[in-house]
VOZA-720259 format. One record per residue (C-alpha): residue number from 1; chain; x, y, z. Coordinates in Angstrom, 3 decimals, always signed. Example, Ala and Ser with C-alpha at 12.3 -4.5 7.8 and 13.67 -1.06 7.14 Angstrom:
! VOZA-720259
     i   ch       east      north         up
     1    A    +12.300     -4.500     +7.800
     2    A    +13.670     -1.060     +7.140
This chain:
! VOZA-720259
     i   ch       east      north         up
     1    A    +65.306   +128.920    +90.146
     2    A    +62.432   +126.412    +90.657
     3    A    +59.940   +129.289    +89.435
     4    A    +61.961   +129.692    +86.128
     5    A    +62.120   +126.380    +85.861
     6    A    +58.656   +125.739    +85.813
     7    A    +57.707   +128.503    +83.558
     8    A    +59.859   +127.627    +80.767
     9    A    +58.277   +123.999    +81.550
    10    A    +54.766   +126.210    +80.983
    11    A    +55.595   +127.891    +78.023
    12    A    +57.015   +124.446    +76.538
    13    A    +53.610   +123.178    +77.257
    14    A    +50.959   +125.874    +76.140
    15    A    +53.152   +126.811    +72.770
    16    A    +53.526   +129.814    +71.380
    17    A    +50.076   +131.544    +70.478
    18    A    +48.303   +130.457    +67.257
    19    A    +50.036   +127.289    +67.853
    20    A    +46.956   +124.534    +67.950
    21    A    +49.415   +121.061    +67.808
    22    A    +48.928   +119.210    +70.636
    23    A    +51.763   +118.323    +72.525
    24    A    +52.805   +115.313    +75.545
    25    A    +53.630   +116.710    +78.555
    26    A    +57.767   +116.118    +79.102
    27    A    +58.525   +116.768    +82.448
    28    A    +55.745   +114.882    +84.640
    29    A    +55.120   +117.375    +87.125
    30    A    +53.080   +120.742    +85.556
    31    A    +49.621   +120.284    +85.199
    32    A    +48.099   +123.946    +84.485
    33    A    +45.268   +124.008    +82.482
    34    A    +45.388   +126.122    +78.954
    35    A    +42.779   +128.289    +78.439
    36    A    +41.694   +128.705    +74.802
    37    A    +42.637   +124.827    +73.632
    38    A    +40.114   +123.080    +71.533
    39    A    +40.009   +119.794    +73.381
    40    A    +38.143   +117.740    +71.075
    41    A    +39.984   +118.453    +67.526
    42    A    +43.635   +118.076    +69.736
    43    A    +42.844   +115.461    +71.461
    44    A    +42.661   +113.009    +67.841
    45    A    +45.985   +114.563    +66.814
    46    A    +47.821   +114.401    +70.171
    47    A    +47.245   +110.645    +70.909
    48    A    +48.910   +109.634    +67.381
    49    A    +51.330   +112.439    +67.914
    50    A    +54.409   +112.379    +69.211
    51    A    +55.668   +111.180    +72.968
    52    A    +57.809   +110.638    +75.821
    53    A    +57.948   +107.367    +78.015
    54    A    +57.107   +107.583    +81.327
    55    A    +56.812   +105.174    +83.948
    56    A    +54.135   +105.308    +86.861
    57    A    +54.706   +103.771    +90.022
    58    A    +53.042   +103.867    +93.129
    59    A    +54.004   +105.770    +96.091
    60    A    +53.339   +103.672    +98.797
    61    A    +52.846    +99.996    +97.010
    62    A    +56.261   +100.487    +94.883
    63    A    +54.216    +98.477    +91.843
    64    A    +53.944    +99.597    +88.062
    65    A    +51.315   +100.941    +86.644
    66    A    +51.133    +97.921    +83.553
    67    A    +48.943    +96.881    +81.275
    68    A    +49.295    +93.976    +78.490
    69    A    +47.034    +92.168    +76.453
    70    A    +47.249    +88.944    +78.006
    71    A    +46.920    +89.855    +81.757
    72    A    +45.223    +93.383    +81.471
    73    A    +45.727    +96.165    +83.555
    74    A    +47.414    +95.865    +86.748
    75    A    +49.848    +97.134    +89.155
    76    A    +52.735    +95.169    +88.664
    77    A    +56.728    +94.661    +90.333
    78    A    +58.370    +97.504    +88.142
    79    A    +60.433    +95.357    +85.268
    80    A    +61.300    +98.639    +82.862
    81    A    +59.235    +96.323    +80.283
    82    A    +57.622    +97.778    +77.445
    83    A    +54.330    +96.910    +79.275
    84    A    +54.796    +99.251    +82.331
    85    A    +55.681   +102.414    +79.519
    86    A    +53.678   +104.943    +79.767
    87    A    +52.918   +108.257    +76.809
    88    A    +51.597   +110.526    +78.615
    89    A    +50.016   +113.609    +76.795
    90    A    +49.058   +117.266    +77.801
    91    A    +46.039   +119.179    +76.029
    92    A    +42.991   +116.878    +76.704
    93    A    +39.838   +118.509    +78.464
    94    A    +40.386   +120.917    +81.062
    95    A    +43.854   +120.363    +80.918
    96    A    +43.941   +116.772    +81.737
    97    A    +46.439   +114.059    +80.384
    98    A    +46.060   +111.063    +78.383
    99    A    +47.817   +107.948    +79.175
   100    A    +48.530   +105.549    +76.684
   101    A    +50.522   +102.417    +76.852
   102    A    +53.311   +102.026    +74.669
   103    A    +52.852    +98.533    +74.216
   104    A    +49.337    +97.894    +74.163
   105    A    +48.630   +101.199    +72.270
   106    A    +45.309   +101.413    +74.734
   107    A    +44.642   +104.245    +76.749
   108    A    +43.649   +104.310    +81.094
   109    A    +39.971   +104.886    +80.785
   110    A    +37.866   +104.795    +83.736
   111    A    +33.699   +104.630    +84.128
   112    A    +31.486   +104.268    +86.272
   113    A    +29.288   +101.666    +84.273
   114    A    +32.950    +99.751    +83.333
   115    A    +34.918   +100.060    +85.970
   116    A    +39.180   +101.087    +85.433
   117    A    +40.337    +99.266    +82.194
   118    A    +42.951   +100.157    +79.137
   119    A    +40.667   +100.002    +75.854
   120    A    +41.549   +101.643    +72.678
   121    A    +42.271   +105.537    +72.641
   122    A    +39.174   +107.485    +71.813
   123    A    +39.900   +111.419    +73.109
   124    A    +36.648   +110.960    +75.233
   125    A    +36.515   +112.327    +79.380
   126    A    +36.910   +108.840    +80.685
   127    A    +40.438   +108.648    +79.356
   128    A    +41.706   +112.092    +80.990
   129    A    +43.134   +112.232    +83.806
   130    A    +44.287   +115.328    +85.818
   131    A    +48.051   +114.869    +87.868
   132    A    +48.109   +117.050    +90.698
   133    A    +47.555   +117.342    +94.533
   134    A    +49.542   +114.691    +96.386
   135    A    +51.271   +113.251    +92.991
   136    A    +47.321   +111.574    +92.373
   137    A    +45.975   +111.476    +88.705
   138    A    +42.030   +112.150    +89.129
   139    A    +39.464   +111.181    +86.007
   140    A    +38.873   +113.694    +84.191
   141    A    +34.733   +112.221    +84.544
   142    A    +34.486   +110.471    +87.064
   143    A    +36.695   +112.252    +89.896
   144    A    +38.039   +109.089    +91.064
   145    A    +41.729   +109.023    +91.731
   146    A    +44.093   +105.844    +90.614
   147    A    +44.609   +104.051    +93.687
   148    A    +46.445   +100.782    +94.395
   149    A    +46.533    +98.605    +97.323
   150    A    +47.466    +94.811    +98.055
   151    A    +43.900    +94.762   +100.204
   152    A    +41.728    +96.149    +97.075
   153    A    +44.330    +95.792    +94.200
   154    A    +44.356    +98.390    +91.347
   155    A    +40.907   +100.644    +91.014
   156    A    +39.888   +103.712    +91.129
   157    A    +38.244   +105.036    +93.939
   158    A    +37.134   +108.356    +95.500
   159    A    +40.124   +110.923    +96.108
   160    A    +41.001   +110.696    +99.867
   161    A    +44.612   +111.850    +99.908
   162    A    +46.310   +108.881   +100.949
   163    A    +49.592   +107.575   +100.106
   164    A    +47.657   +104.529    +97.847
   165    A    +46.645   +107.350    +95.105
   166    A    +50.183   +109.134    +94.977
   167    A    +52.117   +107.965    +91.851
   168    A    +55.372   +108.929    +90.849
   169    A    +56.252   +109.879    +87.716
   170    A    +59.433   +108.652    +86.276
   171    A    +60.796   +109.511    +82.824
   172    A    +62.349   +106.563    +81.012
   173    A    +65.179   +106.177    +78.694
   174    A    +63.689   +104.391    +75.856
């Protein structure tokens, strides 16, 4: 059952062939990379498309994943609040997601040179992020996992597995 499950979840997400609108992934939990899917062109159309909330919260922490204009991004106690809702959208490069806060309208980007921030959506590498292995979400760039702790706070920081970079994926009645 699981495996029909998941390929109808597939199908839902690749489209039907000849099919180039990009669409937000609306189950949180299949990640397969499309062959054939013109990242760049999508990736303008599929932030402004469309969506699903979502909220992220940590595995091991129990915080949101939040971001607002006046305190930034954070991990924060999970409130439901528009701040802590998530868009989260399939078809960016290599099959990588874009996350986009429904309030803020800015997107989880993450550089080396700036560091882990929400700045406004531009379809560049910095703001995908791959969910797979261990529930993490990996930059697309970068190939640092989100990771939150109450030692080091919110970052991202090289993929190591542990329960600090595993974030659940919870679909929200909006």
């Amino acid at each position: 059952m699981l495996a029909a499950v998941l390929g109808m979840a597939l199908a839902t997400l690749i489209g039907a062939p000849g099919q180039s609108e990009a669409r937000p992934i609306d189950d949180g939990s299949i990640t397969a990379p499309t062959a054939e899917r013109q990242a760049e062109p999508a990736m303008q159309a599929q932030v402004s498309g469309p969506s699903y909330t979502w909220r992220l919260r940590n595995g091991y922490t129990r915080k949101c994943l939040d971001h607002s204009s006046s305190r930034g991004l954070r991990a924060f106690d999970c409130n439901f609040g528009p701040n802590q809702i998530w868009d989260i959208y399939f078809g960016a490069p290599g099959g990588s997601h874009i996350l986009k806060n429904r309030a803020t309208g800015k997107c989880l980007d993450h550089s080396n040179s700036y560091g882990l921030r929400a700045i406004t959506c531009n379809g560049g590498g910095y703001q995908s992020w791959w969910y797979g292995t261990r529930e993490r979400y990996m930059n697309h760039k970068t190939s640092r996992c989100l990771d939150h702790s109450f030692s080091y706070g919110l970052r991202a920081y090289g993929c190591n597995g542990s329960n600090y970079q595993r974030w659940e994926v919870n679909y929200v009645s909006w």
